[in-house]
N, CA, C and O atoms as a DFTB+ gen file, in Angstrom:
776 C
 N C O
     1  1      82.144      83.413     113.636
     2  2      82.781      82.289     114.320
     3  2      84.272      82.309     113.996
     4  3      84.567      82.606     112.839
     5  1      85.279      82.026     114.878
     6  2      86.834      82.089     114.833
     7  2      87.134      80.358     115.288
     8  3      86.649      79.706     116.213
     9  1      88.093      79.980     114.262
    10  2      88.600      78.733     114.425
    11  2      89.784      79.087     114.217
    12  3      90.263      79.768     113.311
    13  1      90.555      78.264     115.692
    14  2      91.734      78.260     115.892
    15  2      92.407      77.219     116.016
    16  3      92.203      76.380     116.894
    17  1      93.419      77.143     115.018
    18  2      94.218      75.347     115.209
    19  2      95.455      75.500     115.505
    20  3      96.095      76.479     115.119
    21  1      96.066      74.341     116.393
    22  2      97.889      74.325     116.851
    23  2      97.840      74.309     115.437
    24  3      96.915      74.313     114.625
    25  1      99.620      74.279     115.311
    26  2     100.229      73.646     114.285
    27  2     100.095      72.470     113.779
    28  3      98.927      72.283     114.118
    29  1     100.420      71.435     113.171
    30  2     101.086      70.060     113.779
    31  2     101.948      69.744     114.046
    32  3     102.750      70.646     113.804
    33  1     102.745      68.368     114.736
    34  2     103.803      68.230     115.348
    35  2     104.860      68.057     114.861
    36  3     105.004      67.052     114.166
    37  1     105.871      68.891     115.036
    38  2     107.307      69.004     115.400
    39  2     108.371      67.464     115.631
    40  3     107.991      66.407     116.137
    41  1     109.485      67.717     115.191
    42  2     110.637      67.006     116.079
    43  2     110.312      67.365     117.471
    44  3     109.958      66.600     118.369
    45  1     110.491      68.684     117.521
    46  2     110.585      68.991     118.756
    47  2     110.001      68.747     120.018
    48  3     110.397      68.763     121.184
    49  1     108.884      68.504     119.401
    50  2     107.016      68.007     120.364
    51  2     107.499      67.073     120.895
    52  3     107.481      66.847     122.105
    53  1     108.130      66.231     119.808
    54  2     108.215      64.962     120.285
    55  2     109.211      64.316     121.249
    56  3     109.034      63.197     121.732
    57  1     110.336      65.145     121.512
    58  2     111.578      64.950     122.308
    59  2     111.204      66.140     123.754
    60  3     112.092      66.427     124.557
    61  1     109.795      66.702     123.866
    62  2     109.773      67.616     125.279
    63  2     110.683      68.533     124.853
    64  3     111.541      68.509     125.734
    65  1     111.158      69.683     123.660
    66  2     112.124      70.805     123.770
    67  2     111.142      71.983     123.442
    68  3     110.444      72.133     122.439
    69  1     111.297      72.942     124.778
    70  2     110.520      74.131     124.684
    71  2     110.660      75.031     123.551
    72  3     111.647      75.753     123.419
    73  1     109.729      75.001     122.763
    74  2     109.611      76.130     121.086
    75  2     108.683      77.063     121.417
    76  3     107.569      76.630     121.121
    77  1     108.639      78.065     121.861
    78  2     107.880      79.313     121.808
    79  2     108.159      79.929     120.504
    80  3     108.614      79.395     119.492
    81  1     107.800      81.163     120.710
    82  2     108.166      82.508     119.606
    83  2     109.601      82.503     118.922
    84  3     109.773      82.756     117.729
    85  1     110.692      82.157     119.897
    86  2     111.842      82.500     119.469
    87  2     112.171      81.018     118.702
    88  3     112.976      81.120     117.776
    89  1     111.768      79.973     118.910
    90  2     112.157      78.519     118.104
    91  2     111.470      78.727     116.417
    92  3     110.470      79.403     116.174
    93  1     112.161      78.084     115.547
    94  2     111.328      77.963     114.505
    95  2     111.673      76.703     113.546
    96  3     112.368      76.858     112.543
    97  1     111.200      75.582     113.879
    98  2     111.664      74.083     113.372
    99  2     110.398      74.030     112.231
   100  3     109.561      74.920     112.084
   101  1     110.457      73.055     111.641
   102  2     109.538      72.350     110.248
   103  2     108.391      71.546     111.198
   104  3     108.533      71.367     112.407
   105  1     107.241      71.105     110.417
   106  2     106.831      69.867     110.624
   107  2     107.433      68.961     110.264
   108  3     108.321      68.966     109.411
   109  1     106.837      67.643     111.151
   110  2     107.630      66.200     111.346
   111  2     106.989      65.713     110.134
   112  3     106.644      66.453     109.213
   113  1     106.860      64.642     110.154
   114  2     105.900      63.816     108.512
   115  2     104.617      63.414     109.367
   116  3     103.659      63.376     108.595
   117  1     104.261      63.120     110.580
   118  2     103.085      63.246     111.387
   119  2     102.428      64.495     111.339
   120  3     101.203      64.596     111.276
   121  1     103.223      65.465     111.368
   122  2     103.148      66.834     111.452
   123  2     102.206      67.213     110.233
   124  3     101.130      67.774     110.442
   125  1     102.568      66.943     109.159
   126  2     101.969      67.343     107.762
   127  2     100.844      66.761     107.414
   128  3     100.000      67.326     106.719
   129  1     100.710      65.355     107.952
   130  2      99.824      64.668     107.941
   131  2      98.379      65.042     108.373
   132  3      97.342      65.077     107.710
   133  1      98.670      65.370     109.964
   134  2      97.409      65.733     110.850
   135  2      97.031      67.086     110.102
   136  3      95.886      67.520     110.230
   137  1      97.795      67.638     109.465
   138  2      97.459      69.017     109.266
   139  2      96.685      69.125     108.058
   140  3      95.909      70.040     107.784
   141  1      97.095      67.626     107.016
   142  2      95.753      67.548     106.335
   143  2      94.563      66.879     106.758
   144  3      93.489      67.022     106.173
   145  1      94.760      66.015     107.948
   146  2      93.517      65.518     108.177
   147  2      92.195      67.073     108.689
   148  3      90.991      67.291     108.554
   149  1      93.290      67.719     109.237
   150  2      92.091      69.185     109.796
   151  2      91.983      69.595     109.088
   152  3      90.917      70.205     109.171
   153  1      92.646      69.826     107.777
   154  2      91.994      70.572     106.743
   155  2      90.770      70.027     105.783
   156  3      90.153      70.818     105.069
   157  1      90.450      68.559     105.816
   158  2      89.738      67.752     104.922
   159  2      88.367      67.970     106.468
   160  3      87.204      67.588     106.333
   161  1      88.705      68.395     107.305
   162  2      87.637      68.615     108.305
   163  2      86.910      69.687     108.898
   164  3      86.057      69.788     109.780
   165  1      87.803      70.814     107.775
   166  2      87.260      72.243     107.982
   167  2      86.760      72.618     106.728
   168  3      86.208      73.677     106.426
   169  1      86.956      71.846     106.173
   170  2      86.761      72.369     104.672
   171  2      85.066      73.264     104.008
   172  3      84.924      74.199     103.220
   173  1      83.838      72.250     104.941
   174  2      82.812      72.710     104.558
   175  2      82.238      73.369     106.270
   176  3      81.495      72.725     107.011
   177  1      82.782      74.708     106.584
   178  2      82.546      75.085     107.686
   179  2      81.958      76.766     107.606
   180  3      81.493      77.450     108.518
   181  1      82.216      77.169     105.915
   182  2      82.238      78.610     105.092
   183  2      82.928      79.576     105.986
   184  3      82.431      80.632     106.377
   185  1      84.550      78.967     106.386
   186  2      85.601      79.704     106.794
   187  2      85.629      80.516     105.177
   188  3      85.391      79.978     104.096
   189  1      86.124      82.443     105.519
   190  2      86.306      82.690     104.237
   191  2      87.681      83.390     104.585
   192  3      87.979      84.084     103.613
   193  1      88.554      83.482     105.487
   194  2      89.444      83.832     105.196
   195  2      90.801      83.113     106.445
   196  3      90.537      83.012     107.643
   197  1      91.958      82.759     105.956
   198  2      92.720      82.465     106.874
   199  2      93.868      83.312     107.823
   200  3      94.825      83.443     107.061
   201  1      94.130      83.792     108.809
   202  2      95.559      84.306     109.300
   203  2      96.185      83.102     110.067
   204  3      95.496      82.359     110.765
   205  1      97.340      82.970     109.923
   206  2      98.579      82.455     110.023
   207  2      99.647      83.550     111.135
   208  3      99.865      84.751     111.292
   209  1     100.057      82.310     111.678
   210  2     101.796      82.828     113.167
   211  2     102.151      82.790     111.361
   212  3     101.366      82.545     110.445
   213  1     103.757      83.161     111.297
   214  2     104.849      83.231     110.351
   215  2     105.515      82.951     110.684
   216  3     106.515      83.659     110.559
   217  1     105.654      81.548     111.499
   218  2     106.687      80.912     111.766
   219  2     106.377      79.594     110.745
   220  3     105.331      79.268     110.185
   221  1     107.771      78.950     110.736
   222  2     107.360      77.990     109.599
   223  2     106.510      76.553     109.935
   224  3     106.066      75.712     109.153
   225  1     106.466      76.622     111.487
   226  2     105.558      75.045     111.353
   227  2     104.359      75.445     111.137
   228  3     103.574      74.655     110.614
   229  1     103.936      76.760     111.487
   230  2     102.456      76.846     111.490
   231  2     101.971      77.402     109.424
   232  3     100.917      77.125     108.851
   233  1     103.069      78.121     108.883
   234  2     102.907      78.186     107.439
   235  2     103.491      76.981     106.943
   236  3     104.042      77.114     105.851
   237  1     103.524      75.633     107.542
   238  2     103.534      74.460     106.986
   239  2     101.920      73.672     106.846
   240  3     101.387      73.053     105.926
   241  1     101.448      74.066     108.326
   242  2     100.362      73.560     108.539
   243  2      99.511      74.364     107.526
   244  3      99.011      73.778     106.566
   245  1      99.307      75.896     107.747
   246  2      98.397      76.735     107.094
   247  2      98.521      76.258     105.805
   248  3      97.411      75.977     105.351
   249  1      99.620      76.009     104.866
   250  2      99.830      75.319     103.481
   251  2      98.749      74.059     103.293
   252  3      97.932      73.868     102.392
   253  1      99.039      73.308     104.431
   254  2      98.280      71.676     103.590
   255  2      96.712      72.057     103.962
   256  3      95.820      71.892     103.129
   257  1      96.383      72.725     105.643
   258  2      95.080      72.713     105.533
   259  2      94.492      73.997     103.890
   260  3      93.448      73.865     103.251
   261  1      95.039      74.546     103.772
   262  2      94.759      75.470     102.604
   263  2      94.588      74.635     101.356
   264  3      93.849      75.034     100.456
   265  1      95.031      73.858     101.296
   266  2      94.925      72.800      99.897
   267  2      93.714      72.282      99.802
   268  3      93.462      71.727      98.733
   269  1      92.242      72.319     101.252
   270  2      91.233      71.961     101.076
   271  2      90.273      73.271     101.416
   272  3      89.067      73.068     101.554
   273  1      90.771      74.534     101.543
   274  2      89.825      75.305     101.431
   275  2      90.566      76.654     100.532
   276  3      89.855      77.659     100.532
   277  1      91.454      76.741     100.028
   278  2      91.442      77.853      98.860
   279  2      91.281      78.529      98.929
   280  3      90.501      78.914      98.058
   281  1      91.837      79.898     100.236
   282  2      91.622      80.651     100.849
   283  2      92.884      81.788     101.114
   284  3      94.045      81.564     101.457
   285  1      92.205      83.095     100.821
   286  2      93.391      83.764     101.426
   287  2      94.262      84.046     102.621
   288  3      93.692      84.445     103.636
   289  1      95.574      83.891     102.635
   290  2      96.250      83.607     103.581
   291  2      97.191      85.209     104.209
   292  3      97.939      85.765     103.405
   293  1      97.090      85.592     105.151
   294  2      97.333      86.504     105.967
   295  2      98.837      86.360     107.169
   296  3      98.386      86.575     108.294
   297  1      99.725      86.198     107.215
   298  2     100.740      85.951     108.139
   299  2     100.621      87.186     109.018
   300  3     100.485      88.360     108.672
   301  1     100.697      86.684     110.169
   302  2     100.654      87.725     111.414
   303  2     101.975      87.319     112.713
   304  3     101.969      86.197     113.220
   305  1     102.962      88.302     113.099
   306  2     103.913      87.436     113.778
   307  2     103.094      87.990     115.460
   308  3     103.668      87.672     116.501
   309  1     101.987      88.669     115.508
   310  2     101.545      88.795     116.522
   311  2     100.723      87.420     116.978
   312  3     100.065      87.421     118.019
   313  1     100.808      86.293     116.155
   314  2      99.975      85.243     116.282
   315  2     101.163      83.953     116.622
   316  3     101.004      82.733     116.588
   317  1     102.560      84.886     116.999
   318  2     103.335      83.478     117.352
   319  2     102.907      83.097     118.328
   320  3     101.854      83.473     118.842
   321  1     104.144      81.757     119.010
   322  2     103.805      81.507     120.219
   323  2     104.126      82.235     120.947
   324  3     104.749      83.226     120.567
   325  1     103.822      82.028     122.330
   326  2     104.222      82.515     123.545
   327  2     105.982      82.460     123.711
   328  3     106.612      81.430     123.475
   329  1     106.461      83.411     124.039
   330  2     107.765      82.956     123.952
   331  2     108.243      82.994     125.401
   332  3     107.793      83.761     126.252
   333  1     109.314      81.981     125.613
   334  2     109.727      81.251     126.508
   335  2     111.423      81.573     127.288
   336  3     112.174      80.966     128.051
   337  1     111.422      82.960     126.512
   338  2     112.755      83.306     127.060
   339  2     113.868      82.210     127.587
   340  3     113.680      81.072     127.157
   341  1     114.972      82.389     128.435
   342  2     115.955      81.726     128.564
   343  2     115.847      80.103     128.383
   344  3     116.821      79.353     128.317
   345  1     114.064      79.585     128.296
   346  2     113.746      78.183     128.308
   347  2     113.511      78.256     126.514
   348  3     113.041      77.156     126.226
   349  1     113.609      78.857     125.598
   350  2     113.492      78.528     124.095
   351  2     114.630      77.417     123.573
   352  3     115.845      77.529     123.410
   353  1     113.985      76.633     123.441
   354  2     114.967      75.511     122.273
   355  2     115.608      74.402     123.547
   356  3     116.142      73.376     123.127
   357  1     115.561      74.575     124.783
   358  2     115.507      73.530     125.843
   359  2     114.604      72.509     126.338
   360  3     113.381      72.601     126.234
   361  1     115.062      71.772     126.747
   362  2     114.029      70.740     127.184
   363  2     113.425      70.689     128.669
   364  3     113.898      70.859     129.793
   365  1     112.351      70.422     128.228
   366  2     111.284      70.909     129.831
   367  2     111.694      70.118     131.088
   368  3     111.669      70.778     132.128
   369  1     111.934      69.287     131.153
   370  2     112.664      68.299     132.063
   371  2     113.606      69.056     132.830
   372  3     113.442      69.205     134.041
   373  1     114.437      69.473     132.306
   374  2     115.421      70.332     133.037
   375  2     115.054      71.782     134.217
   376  3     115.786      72.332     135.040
   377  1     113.741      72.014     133.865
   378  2     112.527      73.085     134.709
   379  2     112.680      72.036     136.679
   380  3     112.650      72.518     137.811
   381  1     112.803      70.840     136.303
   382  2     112.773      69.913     138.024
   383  2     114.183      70.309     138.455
   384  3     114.235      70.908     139.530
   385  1     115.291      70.098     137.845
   386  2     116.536      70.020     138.405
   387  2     117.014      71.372     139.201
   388  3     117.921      71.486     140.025
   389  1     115.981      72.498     138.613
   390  2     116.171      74.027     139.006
   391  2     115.178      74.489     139.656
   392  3     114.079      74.804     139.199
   393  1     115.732      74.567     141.302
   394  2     114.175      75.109     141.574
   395  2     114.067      77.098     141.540
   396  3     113.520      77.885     142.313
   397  1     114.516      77.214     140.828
   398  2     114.509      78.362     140.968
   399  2     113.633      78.651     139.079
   400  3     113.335      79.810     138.790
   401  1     113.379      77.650     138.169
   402  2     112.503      77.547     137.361
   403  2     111.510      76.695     137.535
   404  3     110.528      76.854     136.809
   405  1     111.496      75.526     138.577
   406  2     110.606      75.033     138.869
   407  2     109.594      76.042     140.011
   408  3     108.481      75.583     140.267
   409  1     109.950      77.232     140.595
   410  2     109.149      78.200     141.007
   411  2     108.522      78.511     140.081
   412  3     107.349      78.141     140.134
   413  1     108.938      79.293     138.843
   414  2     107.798      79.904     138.069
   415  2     106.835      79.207     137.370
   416  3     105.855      79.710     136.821
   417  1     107.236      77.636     137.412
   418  2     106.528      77.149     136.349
   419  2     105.262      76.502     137.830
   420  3     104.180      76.100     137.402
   421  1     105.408      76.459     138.966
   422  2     104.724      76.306     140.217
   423  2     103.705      77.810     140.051
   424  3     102.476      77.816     140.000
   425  1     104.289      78.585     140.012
   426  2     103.455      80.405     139.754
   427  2     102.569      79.890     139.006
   428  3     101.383      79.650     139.229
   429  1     103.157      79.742     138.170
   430  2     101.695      79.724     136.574
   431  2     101.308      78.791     137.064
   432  3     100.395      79.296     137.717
   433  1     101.262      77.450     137.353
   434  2     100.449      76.486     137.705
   435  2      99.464      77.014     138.672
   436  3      98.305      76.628     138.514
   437  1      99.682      77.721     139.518
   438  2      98.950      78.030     140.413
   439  2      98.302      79.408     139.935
   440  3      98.209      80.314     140.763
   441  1      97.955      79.555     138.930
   442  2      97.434      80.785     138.498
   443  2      97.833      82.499     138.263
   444  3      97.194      83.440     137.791
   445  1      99.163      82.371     138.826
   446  2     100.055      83.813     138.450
   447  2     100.209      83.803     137.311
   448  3     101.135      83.215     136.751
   449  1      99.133      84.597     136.632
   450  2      99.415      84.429     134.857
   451  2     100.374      86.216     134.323
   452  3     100.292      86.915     133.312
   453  1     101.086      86.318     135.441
   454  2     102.207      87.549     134.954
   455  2     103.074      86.675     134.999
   456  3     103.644      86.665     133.908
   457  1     103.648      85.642     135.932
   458  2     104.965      85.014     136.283
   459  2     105.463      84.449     134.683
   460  3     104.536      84.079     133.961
   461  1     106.467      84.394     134.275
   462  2     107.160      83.698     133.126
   463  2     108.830      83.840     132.846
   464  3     109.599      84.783     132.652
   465  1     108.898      83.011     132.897
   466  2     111.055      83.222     132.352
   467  2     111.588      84.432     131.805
   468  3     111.335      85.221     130.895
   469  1     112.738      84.207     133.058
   470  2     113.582      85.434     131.964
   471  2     113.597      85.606     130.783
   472  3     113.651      84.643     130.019
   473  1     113.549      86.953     130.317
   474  2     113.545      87.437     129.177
   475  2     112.386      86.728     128.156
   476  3     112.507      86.744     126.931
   477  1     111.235      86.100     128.870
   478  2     110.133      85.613     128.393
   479  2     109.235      86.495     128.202
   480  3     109.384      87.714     128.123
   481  1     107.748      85.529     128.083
   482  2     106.381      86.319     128.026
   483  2     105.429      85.537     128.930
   484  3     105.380      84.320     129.112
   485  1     104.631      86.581     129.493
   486  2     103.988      85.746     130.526
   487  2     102.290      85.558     130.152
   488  3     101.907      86.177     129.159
   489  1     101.477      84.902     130.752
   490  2     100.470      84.305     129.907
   491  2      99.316      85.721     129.546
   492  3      98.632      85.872     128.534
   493  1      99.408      86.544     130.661
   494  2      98.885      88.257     130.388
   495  2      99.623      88.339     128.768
   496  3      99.038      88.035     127.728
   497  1     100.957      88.800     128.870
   498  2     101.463      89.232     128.048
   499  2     101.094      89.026     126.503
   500  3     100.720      89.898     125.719
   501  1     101.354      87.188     126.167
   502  2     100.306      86.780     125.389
   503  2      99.230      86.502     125.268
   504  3      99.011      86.227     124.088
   505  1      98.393      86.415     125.866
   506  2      96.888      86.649     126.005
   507  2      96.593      88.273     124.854
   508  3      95.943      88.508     123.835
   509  1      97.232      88.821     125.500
   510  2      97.229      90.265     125.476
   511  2      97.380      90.200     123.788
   512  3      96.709      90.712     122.891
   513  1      98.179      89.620     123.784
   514  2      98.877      90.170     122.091
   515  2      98.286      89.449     120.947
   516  3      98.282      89.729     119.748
   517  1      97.670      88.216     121.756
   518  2      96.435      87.367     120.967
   519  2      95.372      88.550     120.188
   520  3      95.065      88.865     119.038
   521  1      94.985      89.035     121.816
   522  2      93.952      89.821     121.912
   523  2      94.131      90.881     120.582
   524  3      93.394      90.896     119.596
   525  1      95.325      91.773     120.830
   526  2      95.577      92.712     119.487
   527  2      95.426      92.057     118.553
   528  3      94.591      92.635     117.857
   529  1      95.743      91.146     118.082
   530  2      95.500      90.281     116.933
   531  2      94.198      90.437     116.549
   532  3      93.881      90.751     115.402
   533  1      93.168      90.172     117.726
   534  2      92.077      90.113     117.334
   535  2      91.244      91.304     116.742
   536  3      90.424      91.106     115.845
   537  1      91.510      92.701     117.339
   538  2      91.664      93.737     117.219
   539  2      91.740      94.459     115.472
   540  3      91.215      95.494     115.062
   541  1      92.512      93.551     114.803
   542  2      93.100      93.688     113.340
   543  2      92.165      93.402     112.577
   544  3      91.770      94.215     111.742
   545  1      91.578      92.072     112.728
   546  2      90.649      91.524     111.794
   547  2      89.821      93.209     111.524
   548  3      89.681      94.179     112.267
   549  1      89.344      92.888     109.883
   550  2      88.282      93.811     109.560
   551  2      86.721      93.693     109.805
   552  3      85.845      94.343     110.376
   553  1      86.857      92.272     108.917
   554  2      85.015      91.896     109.594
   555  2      84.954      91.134     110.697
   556  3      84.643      89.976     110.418
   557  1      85.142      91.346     111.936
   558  2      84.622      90.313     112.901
   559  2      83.641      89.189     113.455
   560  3      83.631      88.441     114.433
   561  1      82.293      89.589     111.650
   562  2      81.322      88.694     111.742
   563  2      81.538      87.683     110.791
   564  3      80.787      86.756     110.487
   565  1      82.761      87.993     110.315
   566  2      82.997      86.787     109.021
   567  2      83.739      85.232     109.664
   568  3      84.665      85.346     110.468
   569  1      83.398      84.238     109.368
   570  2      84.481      83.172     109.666
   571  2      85.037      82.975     109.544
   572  3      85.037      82.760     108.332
   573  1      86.356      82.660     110.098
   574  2      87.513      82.625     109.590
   575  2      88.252      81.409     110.581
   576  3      87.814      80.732     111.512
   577  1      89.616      81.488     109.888
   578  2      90.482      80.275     110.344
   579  2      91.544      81.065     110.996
   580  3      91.768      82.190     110.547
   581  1      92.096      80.708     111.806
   582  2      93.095      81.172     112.503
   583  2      94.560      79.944     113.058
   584  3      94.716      79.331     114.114
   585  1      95.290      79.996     111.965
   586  2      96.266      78.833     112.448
   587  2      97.307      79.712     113.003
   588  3      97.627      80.801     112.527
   589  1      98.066      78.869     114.581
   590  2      98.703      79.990     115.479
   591  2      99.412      78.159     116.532
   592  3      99.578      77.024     116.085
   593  1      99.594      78.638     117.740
   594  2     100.085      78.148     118.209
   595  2      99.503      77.210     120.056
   596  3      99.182      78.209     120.699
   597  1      99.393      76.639     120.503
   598  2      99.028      75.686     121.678
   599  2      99.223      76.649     122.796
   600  3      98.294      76.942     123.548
   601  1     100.342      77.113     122.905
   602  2     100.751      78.107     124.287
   603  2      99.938      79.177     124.420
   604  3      99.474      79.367     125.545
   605  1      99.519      80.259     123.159
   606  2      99.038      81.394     122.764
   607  2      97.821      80.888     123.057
   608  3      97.588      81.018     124.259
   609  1      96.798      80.277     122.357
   610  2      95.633      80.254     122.433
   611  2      95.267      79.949     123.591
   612  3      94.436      80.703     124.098
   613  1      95.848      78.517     124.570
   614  2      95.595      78.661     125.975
   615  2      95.793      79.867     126.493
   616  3      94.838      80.068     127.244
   617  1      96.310      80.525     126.501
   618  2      96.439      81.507     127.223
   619  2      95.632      82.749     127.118
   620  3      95.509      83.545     128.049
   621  1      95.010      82.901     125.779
   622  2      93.999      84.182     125.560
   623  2      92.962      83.249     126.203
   624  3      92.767      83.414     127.408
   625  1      92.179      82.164     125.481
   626  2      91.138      81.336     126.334
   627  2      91.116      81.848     128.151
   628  3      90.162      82.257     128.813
   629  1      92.311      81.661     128.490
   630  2      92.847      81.514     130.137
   631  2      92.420      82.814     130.405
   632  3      91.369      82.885     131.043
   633  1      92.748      83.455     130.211
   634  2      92.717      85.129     130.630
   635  2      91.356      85.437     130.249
   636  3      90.415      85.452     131.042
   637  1      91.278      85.687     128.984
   638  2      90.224      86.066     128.581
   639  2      88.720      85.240     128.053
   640  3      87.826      85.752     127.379
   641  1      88.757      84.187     128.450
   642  2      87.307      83.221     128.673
   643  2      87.622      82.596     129.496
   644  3      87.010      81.528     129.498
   645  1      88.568      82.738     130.551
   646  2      88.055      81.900     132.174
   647  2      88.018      80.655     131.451
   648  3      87.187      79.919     131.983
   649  1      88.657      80.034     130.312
   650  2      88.580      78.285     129.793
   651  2      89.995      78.011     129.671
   652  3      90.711      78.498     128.796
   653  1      90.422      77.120     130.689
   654  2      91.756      76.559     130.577
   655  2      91.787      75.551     129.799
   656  3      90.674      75.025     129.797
   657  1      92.455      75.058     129.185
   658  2      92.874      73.870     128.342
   659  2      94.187      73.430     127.381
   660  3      94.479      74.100     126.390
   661  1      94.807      72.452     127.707
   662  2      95.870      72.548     126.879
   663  2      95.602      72.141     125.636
   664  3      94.785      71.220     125.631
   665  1      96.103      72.586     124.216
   666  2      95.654      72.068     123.106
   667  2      96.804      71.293     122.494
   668  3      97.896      71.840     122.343
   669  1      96.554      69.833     122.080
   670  2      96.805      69.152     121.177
   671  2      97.498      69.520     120.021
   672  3      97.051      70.568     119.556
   673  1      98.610      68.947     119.260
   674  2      98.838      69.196     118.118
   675  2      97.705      69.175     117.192
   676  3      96.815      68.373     117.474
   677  1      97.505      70.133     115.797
   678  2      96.054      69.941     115.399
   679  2      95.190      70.436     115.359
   680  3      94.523      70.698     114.358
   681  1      94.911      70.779     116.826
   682  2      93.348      70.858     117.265
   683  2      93.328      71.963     117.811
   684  3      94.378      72.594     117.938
   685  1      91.787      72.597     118.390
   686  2      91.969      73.663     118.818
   687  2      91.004      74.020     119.402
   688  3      90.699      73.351     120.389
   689  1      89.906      75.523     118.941
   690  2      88.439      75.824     119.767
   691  2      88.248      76.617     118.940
   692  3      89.091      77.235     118.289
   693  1      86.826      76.692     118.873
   694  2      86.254      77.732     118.073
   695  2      85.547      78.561     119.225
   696  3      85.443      78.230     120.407
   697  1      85.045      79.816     118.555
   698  2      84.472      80.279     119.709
   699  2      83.862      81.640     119.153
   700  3      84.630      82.122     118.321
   701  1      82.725      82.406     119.353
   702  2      82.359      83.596     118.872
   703  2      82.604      84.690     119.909
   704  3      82.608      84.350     121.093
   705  1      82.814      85.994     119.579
   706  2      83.460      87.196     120.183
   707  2      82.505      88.137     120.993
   708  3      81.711      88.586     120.166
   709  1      82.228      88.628     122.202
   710  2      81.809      89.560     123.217
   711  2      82.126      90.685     122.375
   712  3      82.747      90.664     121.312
   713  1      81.455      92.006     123.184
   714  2      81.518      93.111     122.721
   715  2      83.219      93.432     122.820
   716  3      83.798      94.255     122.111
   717  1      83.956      92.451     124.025
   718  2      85.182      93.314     123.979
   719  2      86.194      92.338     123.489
   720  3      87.322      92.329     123.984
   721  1      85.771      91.329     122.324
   722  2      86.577      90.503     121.619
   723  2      87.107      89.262     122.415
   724  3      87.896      88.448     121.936
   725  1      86.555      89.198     123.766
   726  2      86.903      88.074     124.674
   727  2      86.117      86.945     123.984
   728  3      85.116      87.209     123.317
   729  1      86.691      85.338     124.185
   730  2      85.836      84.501     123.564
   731  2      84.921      83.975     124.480
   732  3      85.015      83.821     125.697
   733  1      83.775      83.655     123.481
   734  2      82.346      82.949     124.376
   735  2      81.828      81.863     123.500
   736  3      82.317      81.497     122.431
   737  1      80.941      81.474     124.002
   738  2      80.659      79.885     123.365
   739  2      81.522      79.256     122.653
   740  3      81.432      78.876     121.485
   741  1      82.816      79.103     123.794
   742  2      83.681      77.818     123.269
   743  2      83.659      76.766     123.400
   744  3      83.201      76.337     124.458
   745  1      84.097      75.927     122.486
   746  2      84.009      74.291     121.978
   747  2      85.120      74.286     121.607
   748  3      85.536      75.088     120.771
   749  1      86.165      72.958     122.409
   750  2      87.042      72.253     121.656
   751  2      86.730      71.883     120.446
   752  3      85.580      71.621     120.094
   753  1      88.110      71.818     119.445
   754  2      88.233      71.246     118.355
   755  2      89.223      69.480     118.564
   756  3      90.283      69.566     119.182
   757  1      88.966      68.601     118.243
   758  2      89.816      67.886     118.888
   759  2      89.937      67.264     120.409
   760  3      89.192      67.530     121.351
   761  1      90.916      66.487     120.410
   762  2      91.096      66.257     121.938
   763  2      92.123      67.436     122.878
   764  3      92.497      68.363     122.161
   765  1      92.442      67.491     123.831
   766  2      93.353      68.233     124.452
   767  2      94.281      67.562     124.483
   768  3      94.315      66.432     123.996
   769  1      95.309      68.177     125.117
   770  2      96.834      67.194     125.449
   771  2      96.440      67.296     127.025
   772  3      95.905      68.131     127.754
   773  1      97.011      65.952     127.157
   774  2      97.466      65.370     128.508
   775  2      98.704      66.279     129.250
   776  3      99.162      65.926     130.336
């Protein structure tokens, strides 16, 4: 079984400013918080090992949930987010005023999962690199924790289990692996985001 959690929340979350791969802010004090409430909620699940994005909100999060399961910790930068090219460290709002970014973000809505911002990554792309990730692990029958990012995991889900969903600060899906590492019997963790 693979459990996968967002981070928790950001300044940034909270003001709408696009953080992919290339952003790298702290958790908020909400942020640290939720991240122990998931850890006091994973704790008896016999996760035995953790990988971690290496960006710092998510080795903020991986820190506090780790304080309730005592586990070795793995940093992987193939587990960042999705990155967001010329839209990194901007605010999403500004995607209406341009229709020439309000096209791509119309693409992906409508299911063109190559379309993504200049000098970005598109939801293939990370899907894809999720996927290598997955690829790494040694035992694939062991449980484990996987703290990473909201954009990334929708997007391997998307591609590769046909399950759309946006994830929540927090929260996430568990799910066990097909012969070709695609996920199956997934279950939210948490609520989704609106």
């Amino acid at each position: 079984m693979i459990y996968v959690i967002r981070h928790g929340e950001t300044d940034l979350n909270k003001i709408d400013i696009m953080q992919g791969g290339g952003t790298n802010p702290p958790l908020n004090k909400l942020g640290h918080k939720q991240a122990k409430n998931r850890g006091e909620k994973l704790q008896n699940l016999g996760i035995k090992k953790i990988y971690s994005s290496d960006l710092v909100r998510t080795r903020q999060t991986t820190a506090e949930i780790n304080k309730f399961l005592n586990l070795p910790v793995e940093y992987n930068e193939l587990l960042r987010e999705t990155h967001y090219g010329i839209m990194e460290g901007k605010p999403g709002s500004i995607i209406n005023a341009d229709p020439k970014l309000r096209a791509i973000c119309d693409a992906i809505d409508n299911g063109n999962d190559d379309a993504h911002f200049e000098n970005g990554e598109s939801r293939n792309m990370s899907a894809k690199r999720f996927l290598d990730f997955i690829k790494t692990i040694d035992n694939k029958e062991e449980t484990i924790l996987i703290v990473s990012h909201g954009g990334i995991l929708r997007n391997y889900l998307k591609v590769f289990g046909k399950f759309d969903v946006k994830i929540a600060n927090c929260c996430g899906a568990s799910f066990d692996l097909d012969k070709n590492l695609y996920p199956i019997n997934i279950s939210l963790i948490g609520k989704p985001r609106e």
